[in-house]
C-alpha positions as CSV (number, residue, x, y, z in Angstrom):
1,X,-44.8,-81.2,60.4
2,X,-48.3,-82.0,58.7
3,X,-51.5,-80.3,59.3
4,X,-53.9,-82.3,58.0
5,X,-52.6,-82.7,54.8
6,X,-51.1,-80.0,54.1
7,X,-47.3,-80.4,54.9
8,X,-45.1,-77.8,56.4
9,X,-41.1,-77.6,57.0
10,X,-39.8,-74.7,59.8
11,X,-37.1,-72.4,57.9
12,X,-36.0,-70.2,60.5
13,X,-33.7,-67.8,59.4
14,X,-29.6,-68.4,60.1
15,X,-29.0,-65.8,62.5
16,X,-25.5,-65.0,61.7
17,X,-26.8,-64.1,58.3
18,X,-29.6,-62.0,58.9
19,X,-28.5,-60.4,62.2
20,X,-25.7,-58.8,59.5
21,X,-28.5,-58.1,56.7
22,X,-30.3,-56.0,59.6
23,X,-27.9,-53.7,59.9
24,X,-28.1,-52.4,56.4
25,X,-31.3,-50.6,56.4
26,X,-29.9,-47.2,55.6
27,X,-29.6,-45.8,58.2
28,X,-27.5,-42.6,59.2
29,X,-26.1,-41.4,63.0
30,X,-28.7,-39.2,63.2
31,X,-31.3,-40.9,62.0
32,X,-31.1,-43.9,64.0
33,X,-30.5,-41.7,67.2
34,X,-34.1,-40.1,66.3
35,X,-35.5,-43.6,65.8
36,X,-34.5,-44.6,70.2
37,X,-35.5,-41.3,70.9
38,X,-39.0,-42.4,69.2
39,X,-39.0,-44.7,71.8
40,X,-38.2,-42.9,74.7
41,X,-41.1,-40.6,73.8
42,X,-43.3,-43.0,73.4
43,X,-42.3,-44.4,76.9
44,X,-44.0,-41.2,78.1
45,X,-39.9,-39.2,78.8
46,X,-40.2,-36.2,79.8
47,X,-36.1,-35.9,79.6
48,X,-34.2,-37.6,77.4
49,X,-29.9,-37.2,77.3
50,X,-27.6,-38.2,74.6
51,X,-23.9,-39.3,75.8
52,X,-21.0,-39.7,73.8
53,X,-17.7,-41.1,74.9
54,X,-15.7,-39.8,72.0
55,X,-12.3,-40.0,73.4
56,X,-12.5,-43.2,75.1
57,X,-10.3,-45.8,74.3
58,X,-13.7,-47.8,74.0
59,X,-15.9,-45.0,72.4
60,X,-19.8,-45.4,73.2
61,X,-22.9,-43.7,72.5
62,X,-25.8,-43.4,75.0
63,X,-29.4,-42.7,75.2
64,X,-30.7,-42.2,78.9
65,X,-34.2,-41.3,79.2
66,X,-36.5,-41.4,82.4
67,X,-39.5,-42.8,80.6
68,X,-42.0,-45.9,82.3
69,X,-39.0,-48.3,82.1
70,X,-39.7,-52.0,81.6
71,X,-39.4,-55.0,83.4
72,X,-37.4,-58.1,82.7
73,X,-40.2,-59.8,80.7
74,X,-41.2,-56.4,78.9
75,X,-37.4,-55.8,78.0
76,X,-36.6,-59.1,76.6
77,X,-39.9,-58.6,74.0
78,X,-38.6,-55.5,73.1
79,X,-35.2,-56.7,72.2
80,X,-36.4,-59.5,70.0
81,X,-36.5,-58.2,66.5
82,X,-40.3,-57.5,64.9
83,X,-41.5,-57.8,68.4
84,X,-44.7,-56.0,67.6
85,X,-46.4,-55.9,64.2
86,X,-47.0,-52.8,62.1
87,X,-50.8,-54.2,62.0
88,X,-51.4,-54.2,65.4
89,X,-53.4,-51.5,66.8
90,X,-51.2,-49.0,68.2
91,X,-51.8,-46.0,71.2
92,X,-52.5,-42.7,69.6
93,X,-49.1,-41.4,70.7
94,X,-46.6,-43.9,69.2
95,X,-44.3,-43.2,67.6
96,X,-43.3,-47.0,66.6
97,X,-43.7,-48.5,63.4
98,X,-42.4,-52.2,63.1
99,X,-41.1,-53.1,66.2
100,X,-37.8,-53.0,64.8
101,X,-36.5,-49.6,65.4
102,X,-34.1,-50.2,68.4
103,X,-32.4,-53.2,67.1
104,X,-32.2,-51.7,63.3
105,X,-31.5,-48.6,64.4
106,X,-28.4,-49.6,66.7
107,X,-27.2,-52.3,65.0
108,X,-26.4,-49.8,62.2
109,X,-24.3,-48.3,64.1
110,X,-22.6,-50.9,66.3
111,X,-21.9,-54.1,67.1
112,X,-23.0,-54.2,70.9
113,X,-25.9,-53.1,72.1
114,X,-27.2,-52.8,76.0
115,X,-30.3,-51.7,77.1
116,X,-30.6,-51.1,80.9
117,X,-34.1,-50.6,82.6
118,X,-35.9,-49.7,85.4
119,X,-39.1,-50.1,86.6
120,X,-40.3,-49.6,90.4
121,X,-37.5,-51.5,92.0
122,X,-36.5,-53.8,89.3
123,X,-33.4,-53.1,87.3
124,X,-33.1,-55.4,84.3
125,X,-30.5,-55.5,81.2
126,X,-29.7,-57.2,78.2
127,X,-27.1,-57.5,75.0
128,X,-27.4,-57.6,71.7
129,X,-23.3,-58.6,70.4
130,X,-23.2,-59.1,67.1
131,X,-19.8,-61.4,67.2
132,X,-21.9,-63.9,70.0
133,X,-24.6,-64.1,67.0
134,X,-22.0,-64.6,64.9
135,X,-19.9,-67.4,66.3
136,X,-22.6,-69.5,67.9
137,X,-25.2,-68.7,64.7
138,X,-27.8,-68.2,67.6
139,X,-30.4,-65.6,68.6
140,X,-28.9,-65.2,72.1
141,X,-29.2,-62.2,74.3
142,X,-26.8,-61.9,77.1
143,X,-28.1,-61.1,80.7
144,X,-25.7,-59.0,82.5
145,X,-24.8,-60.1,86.3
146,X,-24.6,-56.4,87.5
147,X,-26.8,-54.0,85.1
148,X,-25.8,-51.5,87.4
149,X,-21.9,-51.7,85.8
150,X,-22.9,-50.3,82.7
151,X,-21.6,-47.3,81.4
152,X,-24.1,-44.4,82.4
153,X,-26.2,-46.8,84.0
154,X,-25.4,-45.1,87.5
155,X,-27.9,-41.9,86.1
156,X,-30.8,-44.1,86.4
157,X,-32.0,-42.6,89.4
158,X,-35.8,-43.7,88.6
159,X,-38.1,-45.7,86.1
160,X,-36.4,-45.5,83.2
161,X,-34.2,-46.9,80.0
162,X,-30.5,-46.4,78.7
163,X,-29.5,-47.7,75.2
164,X,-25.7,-48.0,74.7
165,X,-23.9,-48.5,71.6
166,X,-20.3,-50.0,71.9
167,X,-18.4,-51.5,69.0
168,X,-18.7,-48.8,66.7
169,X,-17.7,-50.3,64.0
170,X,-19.7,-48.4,61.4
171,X,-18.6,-44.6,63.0
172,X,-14.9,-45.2,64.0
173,X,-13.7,-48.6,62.2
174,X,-10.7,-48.1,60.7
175,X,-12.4,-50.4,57.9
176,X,-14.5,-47.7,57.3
177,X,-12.1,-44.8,57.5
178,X,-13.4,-43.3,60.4
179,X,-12.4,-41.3,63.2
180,X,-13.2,-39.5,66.3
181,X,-13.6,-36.1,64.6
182,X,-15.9,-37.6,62.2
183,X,-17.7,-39.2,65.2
184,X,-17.6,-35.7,66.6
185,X,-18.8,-34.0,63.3
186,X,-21.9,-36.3,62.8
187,X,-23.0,-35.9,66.8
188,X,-23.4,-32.4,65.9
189,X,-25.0,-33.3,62.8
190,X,-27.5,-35.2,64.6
191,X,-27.9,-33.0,66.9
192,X,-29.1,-30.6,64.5
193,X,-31.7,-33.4,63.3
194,X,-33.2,-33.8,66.6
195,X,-33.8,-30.4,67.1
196,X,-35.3,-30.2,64.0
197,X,-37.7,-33.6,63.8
198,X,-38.4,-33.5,67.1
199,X,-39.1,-29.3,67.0
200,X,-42.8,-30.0,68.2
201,X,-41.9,-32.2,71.2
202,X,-39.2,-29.6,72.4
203,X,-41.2,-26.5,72.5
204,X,-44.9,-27.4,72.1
205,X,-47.6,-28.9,74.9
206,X,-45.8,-31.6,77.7
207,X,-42.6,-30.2,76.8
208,X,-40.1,-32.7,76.0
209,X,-36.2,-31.5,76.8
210,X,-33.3,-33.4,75.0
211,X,-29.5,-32.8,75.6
212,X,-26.4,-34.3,74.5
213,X,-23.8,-34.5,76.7
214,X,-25.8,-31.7,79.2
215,X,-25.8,-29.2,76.6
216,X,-29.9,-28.6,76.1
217,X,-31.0,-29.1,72.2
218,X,-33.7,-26.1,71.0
219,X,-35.9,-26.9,68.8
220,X,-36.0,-25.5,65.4
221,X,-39.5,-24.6,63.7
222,X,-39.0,-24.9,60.0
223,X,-41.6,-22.5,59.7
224,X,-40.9,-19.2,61.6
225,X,-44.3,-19.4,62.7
226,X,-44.0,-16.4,65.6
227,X,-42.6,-14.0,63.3
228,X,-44.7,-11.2,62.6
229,X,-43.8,-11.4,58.8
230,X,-45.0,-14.8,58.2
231,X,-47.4,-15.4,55.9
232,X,-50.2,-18.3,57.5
233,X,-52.8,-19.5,55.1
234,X,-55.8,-20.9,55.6
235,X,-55.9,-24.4,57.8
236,X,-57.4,-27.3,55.6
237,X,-58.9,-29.9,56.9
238,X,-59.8,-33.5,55.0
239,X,-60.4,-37.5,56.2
240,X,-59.2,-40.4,54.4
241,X,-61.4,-43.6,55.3
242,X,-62.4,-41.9,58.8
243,X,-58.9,-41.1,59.9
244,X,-58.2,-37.2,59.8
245,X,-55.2,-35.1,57.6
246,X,-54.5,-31.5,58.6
247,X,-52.3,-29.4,55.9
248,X,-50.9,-25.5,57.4
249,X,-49.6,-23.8,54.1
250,X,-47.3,-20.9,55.2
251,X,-45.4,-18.4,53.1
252,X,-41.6,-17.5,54.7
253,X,-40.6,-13.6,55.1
254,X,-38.8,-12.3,52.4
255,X,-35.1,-11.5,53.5
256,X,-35.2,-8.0,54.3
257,X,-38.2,-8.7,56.9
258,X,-35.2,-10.9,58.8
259,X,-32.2,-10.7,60.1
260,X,-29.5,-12.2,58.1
261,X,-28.7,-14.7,60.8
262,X,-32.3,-15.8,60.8
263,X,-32.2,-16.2,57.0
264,X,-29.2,-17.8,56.7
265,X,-31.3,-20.7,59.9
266,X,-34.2,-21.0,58.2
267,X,-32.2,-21.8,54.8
268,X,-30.9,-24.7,56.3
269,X,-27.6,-26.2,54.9
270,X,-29.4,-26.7,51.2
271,X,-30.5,-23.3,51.3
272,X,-34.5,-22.4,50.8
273,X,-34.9,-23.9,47.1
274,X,-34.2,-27.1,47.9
275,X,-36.4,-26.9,51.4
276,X,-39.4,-25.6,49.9
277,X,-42.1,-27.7,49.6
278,X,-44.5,-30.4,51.9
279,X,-43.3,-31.1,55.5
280,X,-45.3,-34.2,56.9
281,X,-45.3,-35.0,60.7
282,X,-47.0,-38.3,62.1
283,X,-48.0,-37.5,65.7
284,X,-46.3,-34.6,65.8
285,X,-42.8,-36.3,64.6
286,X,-41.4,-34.6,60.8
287,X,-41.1,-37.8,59.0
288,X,-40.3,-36.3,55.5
289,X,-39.9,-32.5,54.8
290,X,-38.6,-30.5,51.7
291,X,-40.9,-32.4,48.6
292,X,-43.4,-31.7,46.7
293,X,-44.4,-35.1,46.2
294,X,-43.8,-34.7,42.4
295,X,-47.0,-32.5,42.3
296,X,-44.6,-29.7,41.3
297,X,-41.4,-28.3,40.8
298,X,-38.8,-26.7,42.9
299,X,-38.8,-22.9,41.6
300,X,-37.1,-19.7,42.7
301,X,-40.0,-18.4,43.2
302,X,-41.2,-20.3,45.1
303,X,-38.8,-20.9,47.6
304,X,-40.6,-19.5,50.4
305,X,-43.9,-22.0,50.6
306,X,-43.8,-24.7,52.5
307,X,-46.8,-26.9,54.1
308,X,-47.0,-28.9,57.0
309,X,-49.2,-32.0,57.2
310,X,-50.0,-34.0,60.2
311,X,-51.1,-37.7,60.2
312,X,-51.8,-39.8,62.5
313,X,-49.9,-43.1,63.3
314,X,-53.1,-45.3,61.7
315,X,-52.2,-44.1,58.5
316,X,-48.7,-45.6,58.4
317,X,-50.1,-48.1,55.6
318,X,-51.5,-45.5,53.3
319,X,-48.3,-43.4,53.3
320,X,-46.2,-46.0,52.9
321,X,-44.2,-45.1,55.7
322,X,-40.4,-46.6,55.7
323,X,-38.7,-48.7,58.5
324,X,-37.1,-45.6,59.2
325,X,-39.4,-43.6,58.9
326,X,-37.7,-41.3,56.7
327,X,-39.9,-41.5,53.2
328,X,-43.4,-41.6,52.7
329,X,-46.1,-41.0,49.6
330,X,-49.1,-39.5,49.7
331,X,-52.4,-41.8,49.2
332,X,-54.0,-40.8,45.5
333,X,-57.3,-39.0,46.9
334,X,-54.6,-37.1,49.0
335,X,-52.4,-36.1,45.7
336,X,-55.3,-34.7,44.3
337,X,-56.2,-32.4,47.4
338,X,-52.2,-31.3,47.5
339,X,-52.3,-30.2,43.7
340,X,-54.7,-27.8,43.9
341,X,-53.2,-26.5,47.2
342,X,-49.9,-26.4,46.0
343,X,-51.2,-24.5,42.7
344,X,-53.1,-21.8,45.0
345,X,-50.0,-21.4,47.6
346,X,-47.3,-20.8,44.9
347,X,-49.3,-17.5,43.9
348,X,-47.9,-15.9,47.4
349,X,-44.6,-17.1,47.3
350,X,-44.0,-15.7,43.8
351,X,-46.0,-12.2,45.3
352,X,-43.4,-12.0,47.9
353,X,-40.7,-11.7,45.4
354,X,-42.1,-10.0,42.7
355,X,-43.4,-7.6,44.4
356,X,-39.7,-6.6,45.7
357,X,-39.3,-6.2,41.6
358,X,-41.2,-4.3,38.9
359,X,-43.5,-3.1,42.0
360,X,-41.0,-1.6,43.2
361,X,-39.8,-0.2,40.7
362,X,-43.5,1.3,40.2
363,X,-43.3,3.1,42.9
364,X,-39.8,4.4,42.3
365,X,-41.1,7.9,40.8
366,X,-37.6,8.4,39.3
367,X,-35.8,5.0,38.2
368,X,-32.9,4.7,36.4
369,X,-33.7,1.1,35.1
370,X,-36.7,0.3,33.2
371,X,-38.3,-3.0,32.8
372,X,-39.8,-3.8,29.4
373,X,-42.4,-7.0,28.9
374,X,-42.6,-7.5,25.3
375,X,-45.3,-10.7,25.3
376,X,-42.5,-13.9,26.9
377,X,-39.7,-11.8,27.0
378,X,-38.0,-9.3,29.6
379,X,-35.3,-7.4,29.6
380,X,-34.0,-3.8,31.4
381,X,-32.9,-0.8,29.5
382,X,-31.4,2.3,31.2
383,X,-34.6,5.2,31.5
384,X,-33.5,7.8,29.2
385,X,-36.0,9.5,30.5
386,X,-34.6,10.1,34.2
387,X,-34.2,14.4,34.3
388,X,-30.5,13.7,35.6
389,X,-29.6,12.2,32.3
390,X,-31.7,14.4,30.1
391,X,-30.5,17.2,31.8
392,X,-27.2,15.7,30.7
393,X,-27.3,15.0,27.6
394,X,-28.9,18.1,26.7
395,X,-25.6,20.0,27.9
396,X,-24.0,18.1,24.9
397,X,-23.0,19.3,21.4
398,X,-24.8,17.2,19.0
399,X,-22.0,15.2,18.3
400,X,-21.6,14.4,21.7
401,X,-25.5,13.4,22.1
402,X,-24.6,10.2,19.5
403,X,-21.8,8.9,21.6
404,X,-23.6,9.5,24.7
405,X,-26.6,7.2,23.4
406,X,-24.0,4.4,22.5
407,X,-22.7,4.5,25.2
408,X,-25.9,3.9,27.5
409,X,-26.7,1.5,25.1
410,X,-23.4,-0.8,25.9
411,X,-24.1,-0.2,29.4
412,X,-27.9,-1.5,29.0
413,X,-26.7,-4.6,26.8
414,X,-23.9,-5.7,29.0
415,X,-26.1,-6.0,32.1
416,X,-24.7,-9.4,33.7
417,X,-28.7,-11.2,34.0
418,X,-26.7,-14.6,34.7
419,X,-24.4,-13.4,37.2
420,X,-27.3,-11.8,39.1
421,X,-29.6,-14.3,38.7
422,X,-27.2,-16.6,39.9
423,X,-26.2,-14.4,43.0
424,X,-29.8,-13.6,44.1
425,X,-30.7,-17.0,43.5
426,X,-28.1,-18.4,46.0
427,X,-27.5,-15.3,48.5
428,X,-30.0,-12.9,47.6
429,X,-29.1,-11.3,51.4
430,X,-25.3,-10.1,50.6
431,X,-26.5,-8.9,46.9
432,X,-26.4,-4.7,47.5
433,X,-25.9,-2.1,45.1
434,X,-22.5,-0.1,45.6
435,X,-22.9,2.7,48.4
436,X,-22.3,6.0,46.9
437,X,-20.3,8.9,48.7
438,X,-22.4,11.2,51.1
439,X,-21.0,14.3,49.0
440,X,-22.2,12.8,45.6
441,X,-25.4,12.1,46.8
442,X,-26.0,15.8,48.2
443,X,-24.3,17.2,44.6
444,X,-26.8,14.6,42.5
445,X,-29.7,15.7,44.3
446,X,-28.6,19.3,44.7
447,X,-28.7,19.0,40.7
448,X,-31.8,17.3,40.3
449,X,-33.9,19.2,42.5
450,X,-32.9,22.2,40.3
451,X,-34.3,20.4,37.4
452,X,-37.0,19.2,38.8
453,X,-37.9,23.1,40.0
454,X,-37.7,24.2,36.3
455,X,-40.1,22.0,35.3
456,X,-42.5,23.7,37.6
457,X,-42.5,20.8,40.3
458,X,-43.7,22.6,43.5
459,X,-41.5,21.5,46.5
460,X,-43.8,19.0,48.0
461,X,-43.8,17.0,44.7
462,X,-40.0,17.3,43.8
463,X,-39.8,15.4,47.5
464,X,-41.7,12.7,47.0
465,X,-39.7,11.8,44.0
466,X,-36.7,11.8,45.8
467,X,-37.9,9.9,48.1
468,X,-39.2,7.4,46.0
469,X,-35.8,6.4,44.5
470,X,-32.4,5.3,45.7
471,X,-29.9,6.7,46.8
472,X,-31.7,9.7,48.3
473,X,-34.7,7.3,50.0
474,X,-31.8,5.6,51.7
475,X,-29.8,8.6,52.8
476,X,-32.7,11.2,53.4
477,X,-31.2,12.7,56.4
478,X,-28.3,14.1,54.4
479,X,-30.2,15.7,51.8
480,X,-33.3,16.7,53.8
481,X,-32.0,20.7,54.5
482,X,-31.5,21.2,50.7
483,X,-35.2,20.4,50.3
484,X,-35.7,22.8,53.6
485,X,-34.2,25.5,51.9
486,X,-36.3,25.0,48.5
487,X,-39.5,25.5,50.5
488,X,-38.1,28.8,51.9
């Protein structure tokens, strides 16, 4: 071929080479499942159900969705692979990227895939089999004679599009180990995915519903945004080259203003450390969640901050946004706005927790730990000071006084800091202090009330100690008469 002078040879690709090199784009169950559901959003669904023959002889995995549907012509484009580019102008609620999402997406998983469509009274369909690609080195796409044999095909009632996987080659292969119960396990795992990515689109404005296999998927908001103890900073709002970026900081309740089911959810399986951090949704879908974008690092403390950023799909370029869409980086201008938001948002996060500590222990009137800053350095030493130990020690013969100090002072220097910071760190829900018998509690404060009263506390006063400190705050009810009869 020549073009004036310039000459030109055609190099199109060997199918049966590529077609096997698409399949490899690192893609998971539940990510690719989240990829055709992309699509059946973007086809305006309103419901979209999961299938999965897992016991089959032949297992299969569907995607059924009653969105516009395509004709015959419209289907074919869309099974051809890069059948739109990512330049193109795109409608403000796609949710597409490359035009490659169905036929990466499924071929990841399997080695046939069908899509049957409808669309006013034409029903179309068409095949993707790898093996066909394979032996005849061809880009062919098989045409069904009756679309309407397809496996789940007889639930497309209306307009509408199925997507079934067959040849599962990469979930059940016995090359690859696998097995229906692994099948099974990662169904549920993507379940959990969708609920989660697609949280927005399940409970927000035209309410999308999702199932698998008729059981309803609820959407789960990363950021307990309804609950009362919620922290929600202020919305901020910037453009990059005209196209608008919202960020929502947040700051999580600490877990005693939740139930421990609700901490042990909004943990998620890597627990709140790890899922601190910048959530980023293009048109409402979470592309990439749990990162700080290198702008800081994952801290204790700051396990309860996350932001949410929304994009829109014209900024796919400047984020870098993958073929999955599964990673992304913030554009430079943007990294500079993030820094100083995530250096002013960590100050509540570490409030939350702190404040559970040496403000507490502030207000605690009579604590039996101490915490002593000494510049860098902090450690906790046992208050000598509390009346219950004076009162104590002073009942001691003097020889008795200097083992009684060395023995609070082993007690103060053994104090486990590793084992504790390691247990609140991980579980800081099930970490409790040991519950003391009702009948040592009413003897202890029984004794320290009597104390307190010769140190010319009036009544009033000598309560609001005790209530200031564990274990009477805790168990007021059972020591509340012996303050009654101090009054009288």
């Amino acid at each position: 071929m020549t073009d004036g002078t310039q000459q030109y040879e055609l190099l199109p690709p060997r199918a049966s080479a590529l077609v096997e090199s698409l399949r490899d784009m690192g893609y998971s169950l539940k990510t690719a499942l989240a990829d055709v559901v992309d699509n059946s959003i973007t086809a305006g669904a309103q419901h979209i159900r999961l299938f999965a023959d897992t016991h089959e002889e032949i297992p299969a995995i569907g995607i059924l969705d009653d969105g516009t549907g395509m004709t015959k012509n419209e289907l074919l484009e869309a099974m051809r692979p890069g059948t739109r580019s990512p330049l193109d102008a795109r409608d403000a609620t796609d949710l597409g990227r490359f035009g490659l999402g169905l036929k990466t997406a499924s071929f990841s998983q399997c080695r046939r895939l069908t899509v049957v469509t409808r669309k006013g009274e034409e029903l179309s369909a068409a095949v993707w089999d790898l093996d066909a690609v394979a032996t005849r080195d061809e880009w062919v796409v098989e045409i069904p004679d009756a679309p309407g044999g397809v496996r789940w095909a007889n639930r497309l009632d209306g307009n509408g599009t199925l997507v079934v996987w067959e040849k599962l080659d990469r979930l059940v292969g016995a090359a690859q180990g696998g097995s229906g119960g692994d099948l099974l396990l990662q169904l549920d795992e993507a379940a959990t995915h969708i609920e989660f990515v697609f949280h927005r689109f399940l409970a927000g404005r035209g309410q999308v519903k999702i199932s698998l296999n008729d059981r309803p998927l609820e959407p789960f908001d990363p950021f307990h945004s309804t609950h009362p103890a919620t922290q929600h900073h202020p919305d901020e709002d910037m453009t990059l080259a005209g196209k608008p970026i919202r960020i929502r900081p947040v700051t999580l309740p600490h877990h005693d203003k939740v139930s421990s089911t609700e901490w042990r959810r909004y943990a998620g399986p890597q627990g709140y450390v790890p899922n601190q951090g910048f959530y980023l949704y293009r048109n409402r879908r979470l592309i990439v969640h749990g990162t700080w974008f290198r702008l800081a690092r994952k801290l204790e403390l700051t396990k309860l901050a996350r932001v949410a950023i929304d994009i829109p799909n014209t900024m796919d370029a400047e984020w870098k946004i993958d073929v999955k869409k599964a990673s992304a980086q913030p554009p430079p201008p943007v990294r500079k706005r993030l820094k100083k938001i995530v250096d002013r948002l960590a100050d509540p996060s570490r409030r939350t927790y702190r404040a559970r500590g040496p403000g507490q222990a502030t207000r605690n009137r009579l604590p039996v730990w101490t915490r002593i800053q000494n510049k860098n350095r902090v450690s906790y030493d046992i208050a000598h000071e509390h009346p219950t130990l004076q009162a104590f020690r002073e009942g001691l013969a003097p020889d008795q006084m200097h083992d009684y100090d060395r023995l609070l002072k082993l007690v103060s220097s053994s104090l486990p800091i590793d084992s504790l910071h390691h247990d609140v760190s991980a579980n800081p829900e099930v970490v409790d202090a040991i519950a003391m018998p009702k009948a040592d509690i009413r003897t202890l404060a029984a004794d320290l009330i009597q104390v307190l009263e010769a140190r010319d506390l009036p009544p009033d006063a000598i309560a609001n100690h005790l209530r200031s400190a564990d274990p009477f705050q805790t168990q007021w009810d059972d020591i509340a008469d012996l303050l009654d009869g101090l009054r009288r």
